[in-house]
C-alpha positions as CSV (number, residue, x, y, z in Angstrom):
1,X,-15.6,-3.1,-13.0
2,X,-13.1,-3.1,-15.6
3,X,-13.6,0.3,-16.6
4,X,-13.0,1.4,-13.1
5,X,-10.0,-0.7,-12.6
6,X,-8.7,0.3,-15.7
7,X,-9.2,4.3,-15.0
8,X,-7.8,3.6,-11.6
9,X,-4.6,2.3,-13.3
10,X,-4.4,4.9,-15.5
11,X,-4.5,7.4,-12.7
12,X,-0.9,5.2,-11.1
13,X,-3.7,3.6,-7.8
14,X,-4.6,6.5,-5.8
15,X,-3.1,6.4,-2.7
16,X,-6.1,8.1,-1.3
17,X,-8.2,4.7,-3.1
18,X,-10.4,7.6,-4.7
19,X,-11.0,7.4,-8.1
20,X,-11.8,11.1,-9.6
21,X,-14.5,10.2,-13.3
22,X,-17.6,10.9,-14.8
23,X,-20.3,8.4,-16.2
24,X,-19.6,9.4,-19.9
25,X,-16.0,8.6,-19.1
26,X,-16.9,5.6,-17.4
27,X,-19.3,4.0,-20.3
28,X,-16.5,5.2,-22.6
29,X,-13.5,2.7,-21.0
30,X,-16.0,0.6,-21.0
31,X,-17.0,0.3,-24.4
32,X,-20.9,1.1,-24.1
33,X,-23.1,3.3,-25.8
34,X,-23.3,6.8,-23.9
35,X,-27.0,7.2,-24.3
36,X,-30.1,7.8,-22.0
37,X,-30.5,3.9,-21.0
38,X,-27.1,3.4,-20.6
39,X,-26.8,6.0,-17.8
40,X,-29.3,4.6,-16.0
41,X,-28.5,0.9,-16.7
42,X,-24.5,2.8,-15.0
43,X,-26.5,3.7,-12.1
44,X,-28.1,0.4,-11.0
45,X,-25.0,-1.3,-12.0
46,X,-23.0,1.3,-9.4
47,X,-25.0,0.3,-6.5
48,X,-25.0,-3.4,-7.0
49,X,-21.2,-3.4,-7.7
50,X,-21.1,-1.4,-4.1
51,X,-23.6,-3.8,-2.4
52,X,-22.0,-7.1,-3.8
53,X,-19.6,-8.7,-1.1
54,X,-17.4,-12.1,-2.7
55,X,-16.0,-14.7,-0.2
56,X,-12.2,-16.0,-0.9
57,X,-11.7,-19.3,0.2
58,X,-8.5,-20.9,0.2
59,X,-8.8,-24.9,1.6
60,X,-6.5,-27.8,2.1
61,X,-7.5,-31.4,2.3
62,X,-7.0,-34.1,4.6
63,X,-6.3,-37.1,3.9
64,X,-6.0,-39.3,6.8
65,X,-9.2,-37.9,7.9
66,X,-10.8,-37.8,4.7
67,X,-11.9,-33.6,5.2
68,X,-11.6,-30.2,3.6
69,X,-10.5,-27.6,5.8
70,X,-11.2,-24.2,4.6
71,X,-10.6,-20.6,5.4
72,X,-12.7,-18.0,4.0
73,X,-12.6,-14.1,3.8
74,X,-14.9,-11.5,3.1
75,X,-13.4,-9.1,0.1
76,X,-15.7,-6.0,-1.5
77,X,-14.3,-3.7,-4.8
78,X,-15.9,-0.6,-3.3
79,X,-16.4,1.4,-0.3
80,X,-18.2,4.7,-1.7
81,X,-19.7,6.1,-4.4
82,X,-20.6,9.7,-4.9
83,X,-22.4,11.0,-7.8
84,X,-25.1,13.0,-9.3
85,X,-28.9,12.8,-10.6
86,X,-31.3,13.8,-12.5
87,X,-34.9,12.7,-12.9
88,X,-37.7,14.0,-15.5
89,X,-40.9,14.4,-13.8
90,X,-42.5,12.0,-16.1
91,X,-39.8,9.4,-15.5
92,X,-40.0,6.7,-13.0
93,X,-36.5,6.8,-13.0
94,X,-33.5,8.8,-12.5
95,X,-30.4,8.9,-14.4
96,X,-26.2,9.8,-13.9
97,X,-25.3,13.2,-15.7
98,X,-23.1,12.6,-18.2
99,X,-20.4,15.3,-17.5
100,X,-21.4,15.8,-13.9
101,X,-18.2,13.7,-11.6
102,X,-18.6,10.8,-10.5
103,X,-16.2,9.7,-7.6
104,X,-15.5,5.8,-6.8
105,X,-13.2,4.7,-3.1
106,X,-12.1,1.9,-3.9
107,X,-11.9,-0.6,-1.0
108,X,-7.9,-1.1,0.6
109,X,-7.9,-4.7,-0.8
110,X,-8.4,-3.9,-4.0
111,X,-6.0,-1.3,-3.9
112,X,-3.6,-3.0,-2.2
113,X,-4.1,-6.0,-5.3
114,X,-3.5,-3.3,-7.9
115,X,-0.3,-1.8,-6.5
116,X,1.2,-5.1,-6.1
117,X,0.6,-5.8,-9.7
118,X,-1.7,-9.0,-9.0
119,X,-5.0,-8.0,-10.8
120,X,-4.7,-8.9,-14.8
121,X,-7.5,-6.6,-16.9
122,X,-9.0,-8.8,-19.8
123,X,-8.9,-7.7,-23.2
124,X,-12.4,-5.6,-23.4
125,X,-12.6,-6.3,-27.8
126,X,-12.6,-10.2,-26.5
127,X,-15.1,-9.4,-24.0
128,X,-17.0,-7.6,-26.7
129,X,-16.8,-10.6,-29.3
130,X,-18.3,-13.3,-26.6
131,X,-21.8,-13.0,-25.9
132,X,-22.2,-16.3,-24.2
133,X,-21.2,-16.9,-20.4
134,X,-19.4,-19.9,-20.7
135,X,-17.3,-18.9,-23.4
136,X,-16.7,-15.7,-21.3
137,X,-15.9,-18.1,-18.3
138,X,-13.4,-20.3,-20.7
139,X,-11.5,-17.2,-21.7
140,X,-11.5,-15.6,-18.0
141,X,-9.9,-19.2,-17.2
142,X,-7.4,-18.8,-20.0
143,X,-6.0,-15.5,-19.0
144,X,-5.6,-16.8,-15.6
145,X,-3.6,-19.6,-16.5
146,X,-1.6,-17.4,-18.9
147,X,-0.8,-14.3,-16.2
148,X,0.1,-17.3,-13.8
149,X,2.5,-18.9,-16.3
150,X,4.1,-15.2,-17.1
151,X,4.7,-14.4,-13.7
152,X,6.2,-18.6,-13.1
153,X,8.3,-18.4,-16.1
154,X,8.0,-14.7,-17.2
155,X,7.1,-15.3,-20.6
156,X,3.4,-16.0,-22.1
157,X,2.8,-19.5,-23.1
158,X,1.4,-19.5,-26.2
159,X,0.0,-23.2,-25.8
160,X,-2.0,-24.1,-23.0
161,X,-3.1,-28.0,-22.7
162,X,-5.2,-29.7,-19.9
163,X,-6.6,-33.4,-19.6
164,X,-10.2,-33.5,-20.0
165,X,-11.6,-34.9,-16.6
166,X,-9.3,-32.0,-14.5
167,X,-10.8,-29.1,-17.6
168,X,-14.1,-30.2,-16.8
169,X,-14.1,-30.3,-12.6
170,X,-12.0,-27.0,-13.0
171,X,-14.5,-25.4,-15.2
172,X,-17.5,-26.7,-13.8
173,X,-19.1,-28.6,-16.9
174,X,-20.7,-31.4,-15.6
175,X,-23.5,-32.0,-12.8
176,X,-23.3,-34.1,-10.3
177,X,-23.4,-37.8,-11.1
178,X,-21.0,-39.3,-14.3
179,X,-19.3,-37.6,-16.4
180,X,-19.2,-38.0,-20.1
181,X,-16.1,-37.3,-22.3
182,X,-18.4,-36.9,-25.3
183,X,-20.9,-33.8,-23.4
184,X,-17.5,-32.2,-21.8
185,X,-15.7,-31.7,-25.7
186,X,-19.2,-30.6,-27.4
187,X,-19.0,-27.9,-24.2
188,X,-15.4,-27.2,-24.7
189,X,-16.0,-27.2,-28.9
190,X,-18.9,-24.6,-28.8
191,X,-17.3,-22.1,-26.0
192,X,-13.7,-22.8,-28.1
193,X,-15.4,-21.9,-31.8
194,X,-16.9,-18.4,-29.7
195,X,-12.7,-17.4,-28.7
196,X,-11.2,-18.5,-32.4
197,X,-14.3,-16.1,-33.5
198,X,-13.4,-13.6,-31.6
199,X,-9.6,-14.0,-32.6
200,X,-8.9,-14.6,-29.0
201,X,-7.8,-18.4,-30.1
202,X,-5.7,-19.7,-33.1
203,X,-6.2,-23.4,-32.7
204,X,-8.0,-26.1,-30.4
205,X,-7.7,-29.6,-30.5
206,X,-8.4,-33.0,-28.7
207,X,-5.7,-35.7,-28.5
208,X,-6.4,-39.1,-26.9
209,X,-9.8,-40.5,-25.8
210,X,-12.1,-40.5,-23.3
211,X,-12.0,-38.3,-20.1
212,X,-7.9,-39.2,-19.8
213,X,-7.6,-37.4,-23.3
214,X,-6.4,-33.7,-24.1
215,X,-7.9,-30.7,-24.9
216,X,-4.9,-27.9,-26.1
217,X,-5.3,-24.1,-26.6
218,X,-2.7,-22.3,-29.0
219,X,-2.8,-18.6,-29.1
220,X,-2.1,-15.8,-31.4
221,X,1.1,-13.8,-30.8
222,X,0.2,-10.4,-29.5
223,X,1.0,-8.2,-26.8
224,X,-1.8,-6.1,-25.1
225,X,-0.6,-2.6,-23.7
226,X,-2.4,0.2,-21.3
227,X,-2.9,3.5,-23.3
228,X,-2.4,6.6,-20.8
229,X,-3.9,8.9,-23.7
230,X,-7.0,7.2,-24.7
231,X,-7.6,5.3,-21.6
232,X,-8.5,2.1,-23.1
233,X,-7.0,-0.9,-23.9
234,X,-4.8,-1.1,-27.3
235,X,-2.7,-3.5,-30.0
């Protein structure tokens, strides 16, 4: 999904939401092997990404009568895709031709998103470096809060610090039942020590104790730019 998003921005968002590729270029953006398995693994992954249909919920709460009221939304990334096949006769399996096109519509939401400016592409080498999911989840978090900090303030805060207790609800640390300051910084140590690895983070630390203690994020200073000539993401 990245890769398409980031060939679609390349391309300034087709008006016409069609996104004009091919699977070699595809895998390429998105930093994957171009081999055999690959283009296969491409073609499953296609079809799910067109089958998969998220819900956006946005809720308030009610005090006085002690309820959430939400409203939800259906929202999909793609509305077509068009490509073509091939299948050995002794393979089970068919496969995406490398050099053949490949041609994505992207849904109006998402187009609509990308025009406006409101979708934020994460840094593929980070993405790369971070093999586990919740380390993957901690940075996606991160660049939120960042991109929503930039577009407040318009500058990117290079220090990001959050109290424990509202980290761990937020990120989703704990099960249900209590809540232990000790299991929520192991969590945020071992996905933390995955982003300074991957030279996403310069510093964490804790301040203060228990579940009303801090947890604070300093970042490296870089800026991240969109290549029009190699279409991928560069220092």
């Amino acid at each position: 999904m990245t890769s398409i998003i980031t060939l679609a921005l390349i391309d300034g968002v087709p008006e016409d939401r069609t996104l004009h590729t091919t699977p070699h270029e595809l895998l390429t953006t998105a930093m994957l092997s171009s081999n055999g398995d690959y283009y296969k693994r491409l073609r499953t992954s296609l079809l799910r990404l067109f089958h998969a249909t998220y819900m956006i919920r946005d809720g308030w709460f009610d005090a006085q009568r002690n309820k959430w009221t939400f409203e939800s939304e259906s929202f999909r990334f793609i509305d077509k895709v068009r490509y073509q096949e091939e299948q050995d006769l002794d393979d089970a399996e068919a496969h995406l031709t490398p050099q053949q096109p490949l041609v994505i519509v992207l849904s109006q939401d998402l187009v609509e998103q990308l025009q406006a400016g409101f979708v934020h592409l994460p840094d593929p080498n980070i993405l790369k470096a971070l093999r586990d999911a919740p380390a993957r989840s901690l940075y996606h978090f991160l660049e939120g809060q960042r991109e929503r900090h930039r577009r407040e303030h318009r500058e990117v805060p290079l220090e990001l610090s959050f109290v424990l207790s509202d980290l761990a609800q937020l990120l989703a640390l704990t099960a249900t039942g209590t809540v232990r300051a000790g299991n929520v910084r192991r969590s945020l140590q071992d996905m933390g020590e995955a982003l300074l690895a991957a030279k996403y983070l310069e510093a964490l630390a804790f301040t203060g104790r228990g579940l009303a203690g801090r947890v604070t994020f300093t970042f490296p200073a870089r800026s991240w730019r969109l290549s029009r000539t190699r279409r991928s993401w560069g220092c």
